[in-house]
N, C-alpha and C positions, 0 to 999 in steps of 0.2 A: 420565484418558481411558480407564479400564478399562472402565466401566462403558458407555461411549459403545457404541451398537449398530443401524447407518444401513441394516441390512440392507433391498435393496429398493429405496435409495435413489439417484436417479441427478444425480448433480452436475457442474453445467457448473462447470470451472475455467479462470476468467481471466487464469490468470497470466499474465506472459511464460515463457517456454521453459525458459532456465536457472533461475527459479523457482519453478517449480510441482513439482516430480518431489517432495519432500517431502511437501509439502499431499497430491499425489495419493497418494501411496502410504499417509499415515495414514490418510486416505477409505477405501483400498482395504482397509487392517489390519482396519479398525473395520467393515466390510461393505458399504460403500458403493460405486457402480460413477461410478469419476472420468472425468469425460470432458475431455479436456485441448482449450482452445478459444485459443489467446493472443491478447488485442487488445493485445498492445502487444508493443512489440519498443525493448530498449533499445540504443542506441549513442553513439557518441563523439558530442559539442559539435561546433557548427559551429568555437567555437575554439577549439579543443585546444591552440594553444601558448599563451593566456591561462593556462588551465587549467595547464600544466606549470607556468607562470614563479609562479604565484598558489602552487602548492603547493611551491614552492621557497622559500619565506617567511615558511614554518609560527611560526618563530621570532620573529617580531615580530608574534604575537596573542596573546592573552588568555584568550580563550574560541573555540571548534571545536564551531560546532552543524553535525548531520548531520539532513535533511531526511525521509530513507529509509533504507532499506538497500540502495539501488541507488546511493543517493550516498553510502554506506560504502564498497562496492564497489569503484565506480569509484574515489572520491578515492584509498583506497589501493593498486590495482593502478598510478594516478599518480605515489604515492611513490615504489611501488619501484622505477618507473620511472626515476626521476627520483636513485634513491639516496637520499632521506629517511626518514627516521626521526619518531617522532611524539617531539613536545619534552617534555620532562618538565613543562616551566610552561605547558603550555596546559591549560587544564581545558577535559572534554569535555560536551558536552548531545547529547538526540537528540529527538526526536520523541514517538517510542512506543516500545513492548518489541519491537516482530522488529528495530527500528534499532537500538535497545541489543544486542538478542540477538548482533546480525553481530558489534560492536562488541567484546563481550566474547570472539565465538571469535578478534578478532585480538589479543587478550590486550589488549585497556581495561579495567581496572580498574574505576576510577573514572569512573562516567555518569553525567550528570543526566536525567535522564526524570523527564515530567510523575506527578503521584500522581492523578488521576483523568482529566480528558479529554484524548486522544490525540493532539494537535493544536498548531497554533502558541499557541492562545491557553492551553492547558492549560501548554505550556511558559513562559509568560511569566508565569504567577500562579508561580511558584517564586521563593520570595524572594532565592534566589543571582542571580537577574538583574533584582534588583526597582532597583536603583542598581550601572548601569556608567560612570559619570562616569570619564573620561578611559581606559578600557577598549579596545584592540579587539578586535573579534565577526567572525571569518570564520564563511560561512554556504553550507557545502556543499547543492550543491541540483542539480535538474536545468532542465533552460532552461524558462524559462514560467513560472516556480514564484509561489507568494503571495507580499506583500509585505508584510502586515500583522506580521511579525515583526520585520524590518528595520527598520521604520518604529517602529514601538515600541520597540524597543533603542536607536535613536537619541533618541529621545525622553527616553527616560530616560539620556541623556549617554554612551551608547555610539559608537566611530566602529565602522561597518558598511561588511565588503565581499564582495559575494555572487560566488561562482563557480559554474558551470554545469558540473558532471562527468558530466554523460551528460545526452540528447536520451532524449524519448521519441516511436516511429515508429504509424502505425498501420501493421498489416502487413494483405497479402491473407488474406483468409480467406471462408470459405463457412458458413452454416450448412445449409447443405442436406445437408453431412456429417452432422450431426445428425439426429437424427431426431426430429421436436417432439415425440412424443408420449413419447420417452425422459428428458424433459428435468424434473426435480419443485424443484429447487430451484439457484442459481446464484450462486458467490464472483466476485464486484467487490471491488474493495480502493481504487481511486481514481475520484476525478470524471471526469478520462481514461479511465479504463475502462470507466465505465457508459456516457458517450455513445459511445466506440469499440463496443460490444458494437452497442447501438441503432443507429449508423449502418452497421455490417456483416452487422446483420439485414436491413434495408430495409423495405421494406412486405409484401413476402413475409413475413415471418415476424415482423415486430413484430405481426400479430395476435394470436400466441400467444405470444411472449414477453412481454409486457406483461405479460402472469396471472401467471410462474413468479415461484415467493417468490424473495428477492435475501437474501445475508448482505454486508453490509455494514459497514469499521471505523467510521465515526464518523456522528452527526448530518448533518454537511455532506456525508457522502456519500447519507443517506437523502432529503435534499430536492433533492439533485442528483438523485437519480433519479425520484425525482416530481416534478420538472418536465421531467426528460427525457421521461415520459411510460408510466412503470412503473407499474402496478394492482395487481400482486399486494401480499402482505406482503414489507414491510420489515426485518429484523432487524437491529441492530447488534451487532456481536460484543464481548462485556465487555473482550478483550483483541486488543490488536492481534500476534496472533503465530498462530501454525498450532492452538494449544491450541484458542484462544478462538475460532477459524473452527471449527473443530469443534464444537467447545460450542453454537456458533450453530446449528448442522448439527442436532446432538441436541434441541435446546430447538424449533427447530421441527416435527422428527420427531411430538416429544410431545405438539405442540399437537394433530397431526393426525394420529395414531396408528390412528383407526378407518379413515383413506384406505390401503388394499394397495397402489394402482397408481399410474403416474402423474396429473395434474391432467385433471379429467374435462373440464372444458371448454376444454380446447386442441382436442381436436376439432369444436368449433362455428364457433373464427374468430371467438370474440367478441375 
């Protein structure tokens, strides 16, 4: 990331609250002016004592997939709630690298993450869960979550059981704080977020956010947002972690290196 240099550049960040100060402040390292927006706000499960009694049980799984790094979070602020410890015989899986990343700062070793796309379906081409005949798969997630991994685990003779460690909220928010014409490019990180972002613009200001380029983790977040109703450029970011949002950040600077200012036609209202 040395090289990286966003000077000029003004990025709306989506994170939630307690996850953004990082992303924002490498933005800020690397010259870029972060403007911190959150549409999502995480908090406790409607059922939080499922959740405790599920994570009291650790012991009788097999396999520990993590969904996010908000259901690494939560699941283990649940342990230690609860006095658990993580088993020495569960082998662990995540997602993508910031879910591994959290993973490893609570000292996991050993994680499975996918080798190329980001995703349930990247996680399921790993051949360590190509045959879990007689296996169980708990599958930390937050409520709402896909199913297409569950169902596939099962499929391939795994018993599967999903717990819900944290809700995702849309919070109030204004962009009228914003100022649209400050606005050149914008981190989304889930399909939640992009339609959160679009439904807390409204029509006031989906004029001009439709144009502002998006960095995006995966494919399925790029066609969620084009059918949300986004125009600009699309990026996906190579890595799902703070790096690679960056990298995204740089790689489209580049594209458009001869633009100084922000996007010229946000002032038209197309």
């Amino acid at each position: 990331m040395d090289q990286t240099n966003l000077n000029n550049i003004h990025v709306l960040v989506t994170r939630p609250e307690h996850q953004a100060q990082g992303l924002c402040q490498a933005l800020e390292k690397s010259g870029a002016t972060a403007l911190p927006f959150p549409v999502l706000e995480i908090t406790d499960p409607q059922d939080i004592a499922s959740a405790k009694k599920t994570v009291q049980q650790l012991e009788n799984y097999n396999w520990l997939i993590f969904i996010s790094a908000n259901a690494v979070e939560r699941a283990f602020a649940l342990m230690e709630q609860e006095n658990v410890v993580l088993p020495d015989s569960c082998k662990v899986a995540a997602i993508g690298r910031s879910t591994a990343d959290k993973l490893h700062e609570l000292k996991v070793k050993e994680v499975l993450i996918p080798q190329q796309r980001f995703d349930s379906e990247g996680l399921l081409a790993q051949p360590e869960l190509s045959e879990l005949t007689g296996q169980k798969v708990l599958i930390f997630r937050g409520e709402g979550g896909r199913e297409i991994l569950g169902k596939t685990l099962q499929q391939q003779g795994a018993e599967v059981v999903h717990v819900a460690v944290y809700r995702r909220v849309k919070p109030d928010g204004d962009l009228d704080k914003i100022e649209k014409n400050s606005v050149d490019i914008a981190i989304v990180t889930s399909n939640q977020s992009i339609q959160n972002l679009w439904q807390m613009a409204g029509k006031k200001h989906q004029r001009w956010l439709k144009q502002v380029a998006l960095v995006v983790m995966s494919e399925r977040n790029r066609e969620c947002a084009k059918k949300t109703g986004y125009q600009g450029e699309i990026i996906v970011a190579s890595q799902q972690n703070d790096e690679g949002l960056l990298a995204a950040v740089q790689q489209w600077k580049n594209k458009n290196r001869a633009r100084k200012g922000p996007m010229a036609d946000k002032n038209s209202g197309a």
